[in-house]
N, C-alpha and C positions, 0 to 999 in steps of 0.2 A: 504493500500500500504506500504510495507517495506521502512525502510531508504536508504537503498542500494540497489543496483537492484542484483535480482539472479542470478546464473551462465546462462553462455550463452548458453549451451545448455538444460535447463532447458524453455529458453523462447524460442529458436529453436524447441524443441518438442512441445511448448503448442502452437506453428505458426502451426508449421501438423496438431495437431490435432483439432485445430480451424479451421483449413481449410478444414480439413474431414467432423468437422460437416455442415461449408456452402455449402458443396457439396451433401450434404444430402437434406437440405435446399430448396439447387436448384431444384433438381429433385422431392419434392414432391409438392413446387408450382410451379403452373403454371401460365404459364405470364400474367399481368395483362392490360384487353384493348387491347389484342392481341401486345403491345409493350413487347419485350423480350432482357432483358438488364441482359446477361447472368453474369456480376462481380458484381453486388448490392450486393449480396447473402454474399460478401468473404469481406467486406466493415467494419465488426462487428469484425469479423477475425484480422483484420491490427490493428484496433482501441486496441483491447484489448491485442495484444500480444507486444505492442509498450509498453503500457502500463505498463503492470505484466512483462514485458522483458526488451525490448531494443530496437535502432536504427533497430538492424540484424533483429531479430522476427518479426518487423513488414513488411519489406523488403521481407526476408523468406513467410510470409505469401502474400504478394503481388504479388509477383512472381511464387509461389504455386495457387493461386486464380485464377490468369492468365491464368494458363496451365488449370487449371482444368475446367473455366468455357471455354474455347474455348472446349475443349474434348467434355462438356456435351451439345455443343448445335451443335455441329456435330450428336449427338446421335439422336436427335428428327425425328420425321415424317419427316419432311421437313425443313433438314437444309439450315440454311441461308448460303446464298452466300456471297465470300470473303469481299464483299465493304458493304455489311449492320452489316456485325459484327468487322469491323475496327472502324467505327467512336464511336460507344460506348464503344468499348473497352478499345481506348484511352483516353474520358473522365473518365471511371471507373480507368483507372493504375493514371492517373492525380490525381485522387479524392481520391485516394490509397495514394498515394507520399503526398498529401495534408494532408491528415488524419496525416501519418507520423509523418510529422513535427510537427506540429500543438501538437499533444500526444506528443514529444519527446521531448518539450520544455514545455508542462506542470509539464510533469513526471518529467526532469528536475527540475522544480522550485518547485515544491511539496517535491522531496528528499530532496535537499536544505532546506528547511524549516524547514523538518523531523531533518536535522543532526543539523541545527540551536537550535532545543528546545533539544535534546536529549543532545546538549553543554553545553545550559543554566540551564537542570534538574541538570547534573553533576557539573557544578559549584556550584548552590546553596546547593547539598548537600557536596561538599566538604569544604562549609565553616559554620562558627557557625550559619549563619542567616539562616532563614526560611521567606516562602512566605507570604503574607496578601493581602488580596481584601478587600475594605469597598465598600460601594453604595455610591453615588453620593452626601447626605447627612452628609455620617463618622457615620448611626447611626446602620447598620448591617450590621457585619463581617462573607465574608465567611471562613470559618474554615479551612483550612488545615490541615492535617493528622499530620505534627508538632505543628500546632498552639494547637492543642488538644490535645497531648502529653505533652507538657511544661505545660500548664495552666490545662490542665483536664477539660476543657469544652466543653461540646458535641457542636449539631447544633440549636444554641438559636435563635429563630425570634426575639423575645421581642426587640425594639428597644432601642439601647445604652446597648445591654446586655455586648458586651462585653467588657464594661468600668468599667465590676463589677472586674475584670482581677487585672486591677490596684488598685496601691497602693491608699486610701483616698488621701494623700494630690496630689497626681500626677494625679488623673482621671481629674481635672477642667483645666487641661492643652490642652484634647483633647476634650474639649466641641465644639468649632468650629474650624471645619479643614483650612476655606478658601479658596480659590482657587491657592495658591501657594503649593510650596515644604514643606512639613514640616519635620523637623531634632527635635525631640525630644527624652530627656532621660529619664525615669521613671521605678518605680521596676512596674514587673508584678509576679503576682503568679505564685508560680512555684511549678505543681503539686508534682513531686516525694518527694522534699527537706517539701513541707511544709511550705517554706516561701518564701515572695517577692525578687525575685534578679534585679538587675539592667541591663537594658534592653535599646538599642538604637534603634528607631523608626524612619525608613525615608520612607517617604512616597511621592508620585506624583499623580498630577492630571490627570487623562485622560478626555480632552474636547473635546464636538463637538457642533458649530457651539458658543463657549462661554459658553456652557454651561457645569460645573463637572457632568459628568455621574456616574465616580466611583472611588477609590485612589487604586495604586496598588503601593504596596512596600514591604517591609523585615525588619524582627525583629533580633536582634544581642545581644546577650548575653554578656554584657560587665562586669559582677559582679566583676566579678576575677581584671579586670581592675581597677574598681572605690576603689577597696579593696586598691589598689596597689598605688592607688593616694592620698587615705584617709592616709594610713601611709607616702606617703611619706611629704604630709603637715605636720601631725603631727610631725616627725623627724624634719623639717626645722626648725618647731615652736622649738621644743624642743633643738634643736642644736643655735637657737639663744638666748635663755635663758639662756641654760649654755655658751655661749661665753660670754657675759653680765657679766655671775655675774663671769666666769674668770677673765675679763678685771679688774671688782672690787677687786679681791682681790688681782690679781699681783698690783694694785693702792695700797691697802692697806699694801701691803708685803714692797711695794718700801717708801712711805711714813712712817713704821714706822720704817724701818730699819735705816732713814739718820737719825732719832731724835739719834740713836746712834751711826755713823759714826764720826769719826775722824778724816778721810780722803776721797777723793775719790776712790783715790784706795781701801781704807776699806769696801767703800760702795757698789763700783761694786763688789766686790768680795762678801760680804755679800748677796746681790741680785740675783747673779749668782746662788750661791749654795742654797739658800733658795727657788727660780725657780725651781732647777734641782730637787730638792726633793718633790715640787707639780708635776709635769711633772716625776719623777718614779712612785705615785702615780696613777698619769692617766692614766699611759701607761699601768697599768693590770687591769683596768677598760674596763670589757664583754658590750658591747651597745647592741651584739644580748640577752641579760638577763637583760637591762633594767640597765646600767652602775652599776654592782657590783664586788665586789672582795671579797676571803674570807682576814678572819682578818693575819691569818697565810702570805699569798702571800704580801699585803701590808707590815706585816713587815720585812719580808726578804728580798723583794726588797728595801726600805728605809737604810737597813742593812747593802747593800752591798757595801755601801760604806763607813765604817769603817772597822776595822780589824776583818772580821766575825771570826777567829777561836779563839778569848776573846768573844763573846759573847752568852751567852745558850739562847737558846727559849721553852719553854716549856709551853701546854695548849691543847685545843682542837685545831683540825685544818678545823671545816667544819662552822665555824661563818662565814655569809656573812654581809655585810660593801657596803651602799648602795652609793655614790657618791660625797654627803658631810663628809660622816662620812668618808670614804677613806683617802680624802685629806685632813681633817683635824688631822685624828691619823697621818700622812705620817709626816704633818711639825713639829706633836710634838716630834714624835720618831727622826726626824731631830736635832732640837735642844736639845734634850736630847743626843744623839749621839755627837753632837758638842760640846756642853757643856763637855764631857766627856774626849773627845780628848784633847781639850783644857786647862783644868784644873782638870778634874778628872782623874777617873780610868785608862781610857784608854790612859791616856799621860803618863804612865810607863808601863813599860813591865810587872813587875808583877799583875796589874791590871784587873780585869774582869769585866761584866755585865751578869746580870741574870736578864731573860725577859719573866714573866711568863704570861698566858693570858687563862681569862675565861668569864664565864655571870653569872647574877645574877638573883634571881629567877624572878624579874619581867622585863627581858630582857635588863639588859644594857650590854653593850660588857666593860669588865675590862682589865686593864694592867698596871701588876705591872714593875716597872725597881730599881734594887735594882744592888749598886756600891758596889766594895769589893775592898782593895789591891791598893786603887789611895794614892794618897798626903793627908793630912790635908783637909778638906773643910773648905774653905773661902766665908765667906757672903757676894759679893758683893753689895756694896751701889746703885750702877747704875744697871736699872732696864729697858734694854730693849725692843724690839719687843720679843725676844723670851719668856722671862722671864712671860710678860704679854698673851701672846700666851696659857704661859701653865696652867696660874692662871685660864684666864677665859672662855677661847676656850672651851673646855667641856660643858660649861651653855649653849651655844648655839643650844647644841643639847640635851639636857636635863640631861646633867651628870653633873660632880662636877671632881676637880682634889687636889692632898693631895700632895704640894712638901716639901720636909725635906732635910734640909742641916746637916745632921749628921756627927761627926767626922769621921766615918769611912766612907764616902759614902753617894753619893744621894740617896736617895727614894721616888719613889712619885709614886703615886697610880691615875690610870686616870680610870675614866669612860666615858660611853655616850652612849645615843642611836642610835642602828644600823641603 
């Protein structure tokens, strides 16, 4: 039977000519026990075209039956007279109308049904999950035509075959199902790819009288999901790590700067900008690359906040500079930068910096800064955070630093690894 009933005059023809063949019917038996009940014949007629039709069809045919069986029992030897072919007739149009209903409200709930699963086929394949049947045990699965696609497993009887599906550590998960709902996630093989992906299993019981007959439920492909949850744990972890050891070295920046303050205002100011040059630092720090920067980009942004056109830069520009090593070349080029304004080169005008930068064969990132054209260099006795910053900040990441207070000009030589 179709989901929807056919055109109406499709079931209006198949009423005529259901009704031709019970007229056919009629006239070649003959009545039986000499009772002759001339619409029994048209009764198959109504049934069927209510049916494959409609309300009209089977009406159509009822009313065609009608005419046809009064016609053919006029035709016999000896037709019956008006009152012996009223009282059957009206039970036959009765049993007619009867039929009717009775078909029009099954056909009814039948179509119903029809468009009911034809909803739920289209639902399930518009979304990622596919269908599952177990037996009543959870130890044999019937297979669906997705289920066999994904996993590439034909129709296995072998019981618990298809727990071979699953991942080893996830199969002892579904060893007993229970009699409840089950909501479990585990990788299942996935034939095309070749490997386990992660998979969400909800399953239900179908009982009768208490007792699980069979589980029917849907498989959902979550991989891409669990992918997406895995890194963003990971980022959280790794985002509170480096907050952690931020918080440690703004502690350490602000701590060893007061050991050289002389004031407070000396010392906010000192912290402000010794901040603001971790924070250029970070700010070209790539996260989607695993927080790097090339060496070039740190030092031109730490740069630019002295007089960039006294300062040359010259080297390769494609060295990358992984997160520590960033912000720690940023605060040295900071202080070397400050240092400079302050007392060197670049607190005259005629002043310059040359700021060359390379690697060495067994991969440390180098940078020289060599002063020209400043004042006299003076040795200061006092030996603060910066100072101490530049001696030994390199060791920490496996390099070494070479500073020189030469009459003409600073130099000093940094390494360290990327």
């Amino acid at each position: 039977m179709p989901a929807h009933p056919p055109p109406r005059w499709l079931g209006v023809t198949l009423a005529v000519v259901l009704t031709g063949l019970g007229a056919v019917a009629r006239l070649l038996i003959p009545p039986v026990h000499g009772v002759d009940m001339p619409f029994i014949a048209f009764l198959p007629a109504v049934l069927i075209a209510t049916v494959w039709g409609d309300w009209l069809a089977g009406l159509v045919a009822i009313v065609l039956g009608a005419a046809v069986a009064a016609a053919i029992s006029q035709t016999r030897p000896t037709p019956l007279p008006l009152t012996a072919f009223v009282a059957p007739s009206v039970i036959a149009l009765l049993s007619g109308l009867l039929i009717l209903m009775v078909a029009e409200m099954m056909t009814r709930t039948i179509r119903q049904l029809a468009a009911s699963e034809d909803r739920l086929r289209l639902l399930v394949a518009a979304t990622a999950a596919f269908v599952v049947r177990l037996d009543g045990r959870g130890e044999r699965l019937f297979p669906s035509p997705e289920w066999r696609a994904f996993t590439g497993q034909k129709h296995e009887r072998r019981p618990g075959a298809w727990r071979d599906m699953l991942h080893p550590d996830d199969a002892p998960a579904f060893a007993r199902l229970g009699d409840g709902p089950v909501k479990l996630e585990a990788r299942l093989r996935h034939a095309p790819s070749g490997e386990h992906r992660w998979t969400s299993f909800s399953l239900a019981p179908v009982t009768r009288r208490g007792v699980v007959r069979e589980y029917l439920g849907a498989v959902e492909d979550i991989h891409e999901r669990k992918l997406v949850e895995e890194r963003g744990r990971i980022l959280a972890d790794e985002l509170a790590h480096r907050a952690r050891n931020g918080i440690g070295m703004v502690q350490a920046v602000v701590a060893q700067s007061a050991r050289g303050a002389a004031s407070v205002e000396d010392l906010r100011d000192t912290v402000i900008a010794r901040l603001g040059a971790m924070a250029k630092a970070q700010d070209i720090l790539d996260l989607e690359k695993g927080e790097t920067a090339t060496l070039h980009a740190v030092v031109d942004q730490v740069l630019s906040s002295f007089d960039r056109a006294r300062i040359d830069v010259s080297g390769p520009s494609d060295t990358v500079l992984n997160r520590p090593a960033a912000i720690l070349l940023g605060l040295m080029i900071y202080e070397l930068g400050t240092n400079a304004v302050k007392y060197g080169a670049l607190s005259t005008p005629e002043g310059r910096v040359a700021v060359t930068l390379g690697k060495t064969a067994d991969g440390l990132v180098t940078l020289a800064w060599r002063e020209s054209g400043g004042p006299p260099v003076k040795v200061s006795e006092r030996q603060g955070f910066g100072h101490r910053l530049l001696q030994t900040g390199p060791a920490n990441l496996g390099g070494a630093s070479d500073i020189r207070m030469e009459p003409d000009g600073v130099k000093a030589t940094i390494s360290l690894r990327p």
